[in-house]
VEXKEZA-194835 format. One line per field, with one value per residue (C-alpha): residue number from 1; z, x, y. Coordinates in nm, 2 decimals, padded with zeros to 4 digits. Layout:
REM VEXKEZA-194835
n NUM ... $
pz Z ... $
px X ... $
py Y ... $
***
This chain:
REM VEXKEZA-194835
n 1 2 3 4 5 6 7 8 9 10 11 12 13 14 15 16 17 18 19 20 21 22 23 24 25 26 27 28 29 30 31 32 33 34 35 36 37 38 39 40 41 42 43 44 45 46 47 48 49 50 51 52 53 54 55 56 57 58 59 60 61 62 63 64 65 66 67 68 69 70 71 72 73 74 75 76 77 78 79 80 81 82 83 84 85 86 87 88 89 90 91 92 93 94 95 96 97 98 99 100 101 102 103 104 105 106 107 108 109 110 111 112 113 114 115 116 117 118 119 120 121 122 123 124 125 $
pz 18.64 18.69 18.41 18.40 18.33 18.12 17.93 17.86 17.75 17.53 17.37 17.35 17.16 16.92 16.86 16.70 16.39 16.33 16.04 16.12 15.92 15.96 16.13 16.14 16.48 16.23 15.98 16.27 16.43 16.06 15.97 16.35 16.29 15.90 16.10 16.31 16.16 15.93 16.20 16.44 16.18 16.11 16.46 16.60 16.28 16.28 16.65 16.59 16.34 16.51 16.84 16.63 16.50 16.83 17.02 16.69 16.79 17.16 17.07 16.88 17.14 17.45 17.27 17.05 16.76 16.53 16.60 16.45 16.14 16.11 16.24 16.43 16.65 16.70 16.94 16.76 16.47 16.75 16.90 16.60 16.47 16.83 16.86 16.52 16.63 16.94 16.71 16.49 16.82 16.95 16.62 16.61 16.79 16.64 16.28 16.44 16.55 16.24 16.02 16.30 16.29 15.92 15.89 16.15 15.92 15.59 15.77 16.04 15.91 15.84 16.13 16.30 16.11 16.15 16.57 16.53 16.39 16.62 16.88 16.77 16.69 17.03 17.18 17.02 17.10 $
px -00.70 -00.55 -00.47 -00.11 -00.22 -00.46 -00.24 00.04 -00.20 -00.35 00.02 00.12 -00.15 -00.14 00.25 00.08 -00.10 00.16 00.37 00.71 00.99 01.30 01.64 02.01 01.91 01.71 01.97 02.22 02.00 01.92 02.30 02.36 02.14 02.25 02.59 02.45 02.18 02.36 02.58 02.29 02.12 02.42 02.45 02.11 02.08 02.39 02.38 02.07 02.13 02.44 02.26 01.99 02.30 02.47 02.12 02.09 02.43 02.31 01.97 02.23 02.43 02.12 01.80 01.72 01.67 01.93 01.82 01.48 01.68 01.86 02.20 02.33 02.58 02.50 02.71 03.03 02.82 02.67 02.94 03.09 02.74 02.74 03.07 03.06 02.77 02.95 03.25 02.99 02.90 03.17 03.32 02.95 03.10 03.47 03.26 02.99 03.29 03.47 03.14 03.08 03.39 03.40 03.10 03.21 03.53 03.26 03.03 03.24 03.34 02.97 02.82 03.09 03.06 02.68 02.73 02.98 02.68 02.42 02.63 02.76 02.43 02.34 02.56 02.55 02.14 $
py 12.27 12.63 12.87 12.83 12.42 12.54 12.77 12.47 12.28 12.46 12.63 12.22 12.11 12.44 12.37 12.01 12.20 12.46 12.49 12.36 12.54 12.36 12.54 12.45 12.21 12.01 11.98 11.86 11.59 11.48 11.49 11.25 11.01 10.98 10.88 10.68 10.47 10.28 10.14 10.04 09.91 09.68 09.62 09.50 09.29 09.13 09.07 08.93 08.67 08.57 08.47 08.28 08.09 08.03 07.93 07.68 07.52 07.51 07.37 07.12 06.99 07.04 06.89 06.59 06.82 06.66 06.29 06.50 06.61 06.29 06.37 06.09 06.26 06.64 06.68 06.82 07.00 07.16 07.30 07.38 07.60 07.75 07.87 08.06 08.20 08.31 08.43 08.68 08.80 08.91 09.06 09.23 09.49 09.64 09.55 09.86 10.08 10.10 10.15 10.45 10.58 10.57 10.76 10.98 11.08 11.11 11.38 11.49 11.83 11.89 11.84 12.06 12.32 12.37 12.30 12.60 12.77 12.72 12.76 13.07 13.20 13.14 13.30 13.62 13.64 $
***
């Protein structure tokens, strides 16, 4: 290993146990994510349960699953379980934009203001 190696390596591994005070960058990633969060959240879980629904309907109509649980015909309740499933899914998505964009409009002005900041800051350095 040569010195400048040696050197990153050893100014990496000092950054670990230094005291971290927090700066306006902080603030702005903490301020995105409080945006953004909520939605994905939303998103991956609703997604989520909605394909667990629509592979239930599938498993329905393609296995003998419902002879199993006593249903004579599953054919139609089937289809029926795997097409709402396939309706939350594709509603999954305008239900994430608006719950972005409405958090967009709550803390927009904020986060603006403090990327004016920085940025200004910078570029007077």
């Amino acid at each position: 290993m040569n010195r400048n190696d040696q050197q990153f390596m050893a100014q990496k591994i000092r950054t670990q146990y230094m005291e971290k005070t927090p700066s306006e960058l902080d603030a702005l990633r903490e301020l995105d994510a409080k945006v953004k969060r909520p939605a994905n959240v939303f998103a991956y879980t609703f997604g989520s349960i909605s394909a667990v629904i629509m592979g239930a309907g599938m498993s329905l109509v393609m296995t003998d699953i419902g002879a199993t649980l006593g249903i004579a015909s599953s054919m139609i309740p089937g289809i029926v379980i795997g097409v709402v499933g396939m309706i939350l899914a594709i509603v999954n998505y305008p239900i994430y934009k608006g719950i972005l964009g409405s958090r967009k409009k709550k803390y927009g002005a904020k986060i603006l203001e403090l990327s004016n900041q920085i940025m200004n800051g910078q570029k007077s350095n």
